[in-house]
VOPAGU-2260 file (C-alpha; in pm, 1 decimal, decimal comma):
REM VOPAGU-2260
SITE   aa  ch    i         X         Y         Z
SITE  UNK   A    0   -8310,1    -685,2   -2369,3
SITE  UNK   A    1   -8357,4    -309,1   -2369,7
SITE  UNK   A    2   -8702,5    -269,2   -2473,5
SITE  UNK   A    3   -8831,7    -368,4   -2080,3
SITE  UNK   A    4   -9074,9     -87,4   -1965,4
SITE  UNK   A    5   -8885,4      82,2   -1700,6
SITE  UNK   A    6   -9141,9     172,3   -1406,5
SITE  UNK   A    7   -9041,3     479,3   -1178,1
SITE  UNK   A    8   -9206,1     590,2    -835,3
SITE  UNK   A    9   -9165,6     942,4    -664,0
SITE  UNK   A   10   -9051,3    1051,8    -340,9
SITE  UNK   A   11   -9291,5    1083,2     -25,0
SITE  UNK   A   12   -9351,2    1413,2     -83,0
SITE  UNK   A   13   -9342,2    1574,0    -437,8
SITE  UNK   A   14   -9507,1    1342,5    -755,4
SITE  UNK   A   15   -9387,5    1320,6   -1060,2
SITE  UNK   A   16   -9476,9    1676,9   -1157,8
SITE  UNK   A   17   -9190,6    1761,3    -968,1
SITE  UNK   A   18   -8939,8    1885,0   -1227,6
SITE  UNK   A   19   -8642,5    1684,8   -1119,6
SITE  UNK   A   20   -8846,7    1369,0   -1161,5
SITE  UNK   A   21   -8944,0    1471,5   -1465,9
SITE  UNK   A   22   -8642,5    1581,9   -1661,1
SITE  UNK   A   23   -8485,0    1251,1   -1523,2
SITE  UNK   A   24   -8772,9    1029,4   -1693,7
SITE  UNK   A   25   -8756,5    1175,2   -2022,1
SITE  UNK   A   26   -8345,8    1174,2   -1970,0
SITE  UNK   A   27   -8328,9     788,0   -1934,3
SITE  UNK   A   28   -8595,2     780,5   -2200,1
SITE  UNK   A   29   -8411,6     938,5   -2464,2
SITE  UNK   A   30   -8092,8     734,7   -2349,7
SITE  UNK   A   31   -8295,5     424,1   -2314,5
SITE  UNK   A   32   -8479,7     456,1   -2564,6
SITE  UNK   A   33   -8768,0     326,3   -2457,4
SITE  UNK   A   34   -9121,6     329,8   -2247,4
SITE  UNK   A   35   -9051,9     534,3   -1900,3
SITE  UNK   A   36   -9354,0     433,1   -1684,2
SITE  UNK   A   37   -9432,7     661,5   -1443,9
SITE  UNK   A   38   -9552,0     516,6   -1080,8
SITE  UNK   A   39   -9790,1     758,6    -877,8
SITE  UNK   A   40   -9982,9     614,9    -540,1
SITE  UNK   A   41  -10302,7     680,1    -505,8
SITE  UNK   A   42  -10232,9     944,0    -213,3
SITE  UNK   A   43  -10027,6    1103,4    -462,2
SITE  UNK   A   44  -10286,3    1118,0    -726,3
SITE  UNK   A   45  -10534,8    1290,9    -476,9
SITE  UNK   A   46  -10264,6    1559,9    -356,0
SITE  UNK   A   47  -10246,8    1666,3    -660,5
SITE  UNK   A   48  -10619,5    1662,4    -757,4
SITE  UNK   A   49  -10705,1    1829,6    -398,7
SITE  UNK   A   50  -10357,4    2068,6    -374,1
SITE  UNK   A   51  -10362,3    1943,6     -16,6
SITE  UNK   A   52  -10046,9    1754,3     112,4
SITE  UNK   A   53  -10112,1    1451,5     232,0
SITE  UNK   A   54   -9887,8    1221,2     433,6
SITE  UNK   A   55   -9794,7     873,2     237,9
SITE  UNK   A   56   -9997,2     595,3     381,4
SITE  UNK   A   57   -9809,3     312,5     552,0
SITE  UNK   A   58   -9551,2     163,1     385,5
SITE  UNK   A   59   -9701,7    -160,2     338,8
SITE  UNK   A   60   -9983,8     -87,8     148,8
SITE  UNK   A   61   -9768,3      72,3    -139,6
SITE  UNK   A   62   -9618,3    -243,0    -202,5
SITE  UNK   A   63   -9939,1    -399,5    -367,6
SITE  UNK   A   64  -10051,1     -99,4    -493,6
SITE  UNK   A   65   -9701,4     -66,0    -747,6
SITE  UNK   A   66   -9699,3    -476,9    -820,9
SITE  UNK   A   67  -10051,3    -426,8    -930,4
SITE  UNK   A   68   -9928,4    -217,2   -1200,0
SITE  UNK   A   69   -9687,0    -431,3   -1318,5
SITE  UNK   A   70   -9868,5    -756,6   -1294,7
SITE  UNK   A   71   -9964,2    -753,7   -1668,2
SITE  UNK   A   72   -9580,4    -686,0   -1743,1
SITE  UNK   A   73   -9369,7   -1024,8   -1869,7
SITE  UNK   A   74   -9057,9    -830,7   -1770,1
SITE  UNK   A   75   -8966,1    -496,7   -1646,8
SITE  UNK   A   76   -8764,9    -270,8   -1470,8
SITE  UNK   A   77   -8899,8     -95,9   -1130,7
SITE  UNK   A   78   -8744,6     167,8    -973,8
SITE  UNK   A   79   -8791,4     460,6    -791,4
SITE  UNK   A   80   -8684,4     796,0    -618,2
SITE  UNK   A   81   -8641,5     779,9    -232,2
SITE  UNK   A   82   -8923,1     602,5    -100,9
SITE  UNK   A   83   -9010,1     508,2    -409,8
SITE  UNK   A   84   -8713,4     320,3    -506,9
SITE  UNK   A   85   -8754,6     184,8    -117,2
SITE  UNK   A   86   -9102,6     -18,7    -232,7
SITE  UNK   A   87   -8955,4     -93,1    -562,7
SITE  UNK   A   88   -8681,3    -280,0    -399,2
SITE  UNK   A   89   -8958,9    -486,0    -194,3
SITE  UNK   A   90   -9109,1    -684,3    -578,2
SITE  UNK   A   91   -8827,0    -853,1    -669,2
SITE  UNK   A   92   -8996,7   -1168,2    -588,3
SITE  UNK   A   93   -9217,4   -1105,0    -884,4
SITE  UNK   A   94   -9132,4   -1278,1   -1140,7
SITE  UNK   A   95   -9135,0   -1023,7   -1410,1
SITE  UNK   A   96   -8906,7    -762,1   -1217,7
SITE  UNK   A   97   -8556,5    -813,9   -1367,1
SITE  UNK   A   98   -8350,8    -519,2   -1219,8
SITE  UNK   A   99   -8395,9    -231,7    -995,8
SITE  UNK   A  100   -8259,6     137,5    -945,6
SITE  UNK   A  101   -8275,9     381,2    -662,0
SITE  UNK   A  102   -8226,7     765,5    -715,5
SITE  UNK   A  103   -8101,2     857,3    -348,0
SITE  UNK   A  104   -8235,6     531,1     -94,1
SITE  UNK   A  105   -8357,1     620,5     211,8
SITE  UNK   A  106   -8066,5     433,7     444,7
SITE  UNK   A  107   -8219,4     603,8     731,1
SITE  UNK   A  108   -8471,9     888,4     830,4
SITE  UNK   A  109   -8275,1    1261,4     828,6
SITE  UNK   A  110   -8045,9    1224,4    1137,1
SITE  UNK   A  111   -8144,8     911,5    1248,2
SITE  UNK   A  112   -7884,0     586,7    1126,3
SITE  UNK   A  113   -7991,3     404,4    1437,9
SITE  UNK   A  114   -8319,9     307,7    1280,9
SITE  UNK   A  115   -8138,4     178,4     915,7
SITE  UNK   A  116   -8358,5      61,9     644,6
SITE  UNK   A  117   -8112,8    -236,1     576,3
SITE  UNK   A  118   -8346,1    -471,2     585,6
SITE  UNK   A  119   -8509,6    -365,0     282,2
SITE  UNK   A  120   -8236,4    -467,6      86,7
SITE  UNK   A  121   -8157,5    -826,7     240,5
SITE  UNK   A  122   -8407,4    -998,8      32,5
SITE  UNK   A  123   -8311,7    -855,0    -306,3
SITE  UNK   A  124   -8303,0   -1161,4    -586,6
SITE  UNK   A  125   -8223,4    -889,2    -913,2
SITE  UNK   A  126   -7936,7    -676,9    -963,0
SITE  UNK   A  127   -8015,0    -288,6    -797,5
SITE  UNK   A  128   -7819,6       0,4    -841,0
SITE  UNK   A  129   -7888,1     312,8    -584,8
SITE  UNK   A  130   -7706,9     610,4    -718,2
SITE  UNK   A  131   -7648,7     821,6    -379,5
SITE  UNK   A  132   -7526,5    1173,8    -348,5
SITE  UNK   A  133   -7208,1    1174,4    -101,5
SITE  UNK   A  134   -7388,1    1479,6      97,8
SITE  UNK   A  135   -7715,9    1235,8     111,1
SITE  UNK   A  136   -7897,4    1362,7     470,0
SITE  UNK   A  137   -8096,5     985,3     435,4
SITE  UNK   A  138   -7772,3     778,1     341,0
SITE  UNK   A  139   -7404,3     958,9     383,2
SITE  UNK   A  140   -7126,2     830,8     206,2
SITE  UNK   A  141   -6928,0     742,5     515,9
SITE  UNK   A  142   -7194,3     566,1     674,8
SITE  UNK   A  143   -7317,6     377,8     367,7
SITE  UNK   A  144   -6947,1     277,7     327,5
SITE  UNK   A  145   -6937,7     108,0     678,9
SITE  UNK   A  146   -7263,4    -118,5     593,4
SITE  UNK   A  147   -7199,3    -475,0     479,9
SITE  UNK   A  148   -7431,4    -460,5     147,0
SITE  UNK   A  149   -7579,8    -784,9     -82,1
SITE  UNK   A  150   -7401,6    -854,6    -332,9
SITE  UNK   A  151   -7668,1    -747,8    -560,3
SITE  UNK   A  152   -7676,3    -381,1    -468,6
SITE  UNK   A  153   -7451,3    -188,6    -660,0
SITE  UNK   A  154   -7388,8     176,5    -551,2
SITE  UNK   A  155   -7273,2     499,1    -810,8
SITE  UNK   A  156   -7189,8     795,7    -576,9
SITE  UNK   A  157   -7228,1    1161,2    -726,5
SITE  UNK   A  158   -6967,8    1366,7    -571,7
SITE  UNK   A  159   -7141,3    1702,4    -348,4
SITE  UNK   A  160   -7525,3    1590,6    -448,4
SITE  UNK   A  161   -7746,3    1574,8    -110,5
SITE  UNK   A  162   -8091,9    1364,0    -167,5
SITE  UNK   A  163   -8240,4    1560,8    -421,4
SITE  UNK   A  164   -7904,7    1596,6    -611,5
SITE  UNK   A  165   -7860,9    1965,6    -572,0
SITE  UNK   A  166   -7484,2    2011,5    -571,3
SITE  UNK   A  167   -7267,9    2308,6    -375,2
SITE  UNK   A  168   -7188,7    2587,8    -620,8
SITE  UNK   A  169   -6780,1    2461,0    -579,5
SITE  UNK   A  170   -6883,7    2167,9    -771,9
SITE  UNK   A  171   -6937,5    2364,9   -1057,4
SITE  UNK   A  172   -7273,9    2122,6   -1193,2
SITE  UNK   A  173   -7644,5    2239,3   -1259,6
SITE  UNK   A  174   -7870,0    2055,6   -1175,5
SITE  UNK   A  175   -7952,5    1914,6   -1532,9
SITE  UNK   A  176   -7570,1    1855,2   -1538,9
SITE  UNK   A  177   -7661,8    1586,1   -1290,8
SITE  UNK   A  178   -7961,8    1438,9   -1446,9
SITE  UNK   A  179   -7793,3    1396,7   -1718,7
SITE  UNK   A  180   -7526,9    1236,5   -1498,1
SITE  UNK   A  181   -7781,6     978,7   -1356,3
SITE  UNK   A  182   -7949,7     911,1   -1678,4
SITE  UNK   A  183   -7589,8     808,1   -1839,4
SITE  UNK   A  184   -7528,5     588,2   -1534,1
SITE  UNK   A  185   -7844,6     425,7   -1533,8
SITE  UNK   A  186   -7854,9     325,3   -1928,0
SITE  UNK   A  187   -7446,8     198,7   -1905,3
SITE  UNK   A  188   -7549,7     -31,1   -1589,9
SITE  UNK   A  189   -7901,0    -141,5   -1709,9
SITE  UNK   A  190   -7754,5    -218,8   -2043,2
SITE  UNK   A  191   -7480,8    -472,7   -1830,5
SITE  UNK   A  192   -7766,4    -620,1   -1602,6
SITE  UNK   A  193   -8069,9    -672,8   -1813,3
């Protein structure tokens, strides 16, 4: 089943003419194989046509805005980076959503674990993978390791990545080292869960 469209969201603050999320599209394209769809809110789409940033709306309201642009879709991946991957994780009721993947999830805001994002992740009914960096200031390694996770949620560490996967200089990986890393990961467990 791996001709599904594969729908991907951006972070809060950068689109997807940030380079990482680009090179990472056309990465698990050309692994994939297939369709890469790219997701960008309509806050998004007017920072970039006004060069002002702009502040994502509330949450909430991105939630119809992505399963409106999947709604024609018979099955599909979503998926998303950060706070994207946080509203992708919120359509798996949809019928048509079959799997979903997380490039660095947003456990928590920067410093705070107190107020978790847990709860995003209790009603899962598909398979998601979140592929974390260990040095992740919005979901460390030890603290993601002490959470009591669905069964569902698979998680793929990258060893020294922080949440936009830039690793220390020790670990010897460029940064297109680890998108390729990510793309490889994401084809091996799509291809076992869709």
């Amino acid at each position: 089943m791996n001709t599904l469209h594969f729908y991907i969201a951006h972070g809060a603050g950068a689109g997807h003419n940030n380079p990482f999320l680009k090179r990472l599209c056309e990465k698990i394209s050309e692994q994939r194989n297939h369709i890469i769809i790219p997701v960008t809110f309509s806050y998004m789409q007017e920072q970039e046509r006004s060069g002002k940033r702009r502040p994502p709306p509330r949450f909430n309201t991105l939630i119809p805005e992505y399963s409106d642009l999947i709604k024609h879709e018979q099955a599909c991946i979503v998926g998303g980076k950060s706070m994207g991957g946080r509203v992708a994780t919120q359509l798996t009721e949809l019928a048509m959503v079959k799997a979903v993947v997380c490039f660095g999830f947003p456990f928590y805001p920067a410093g705070k674990p107190e107020k978790n994002r847990l709860s995003f992740l209790s009603e899962l009914q598909v398979p998601c993978l979140i592929i974390q960096g260990t040095r992740d200031q919005l979901g460390s390694y030890e603290w993601v390791n002490q959470q009591s996770l669905p069964n569902l949620v698979e998680i793929i560490w990258v060893e020294g990545a922080d949440h936009d996967f830039k690793t220390l200089k020790k670990h010897g990986k460029t940064i297109n080292d680890t998108i390729s890393e990510l793309a490889t990961s994401t084809h091996n467990w799509l291809q076992a869960n869709t």
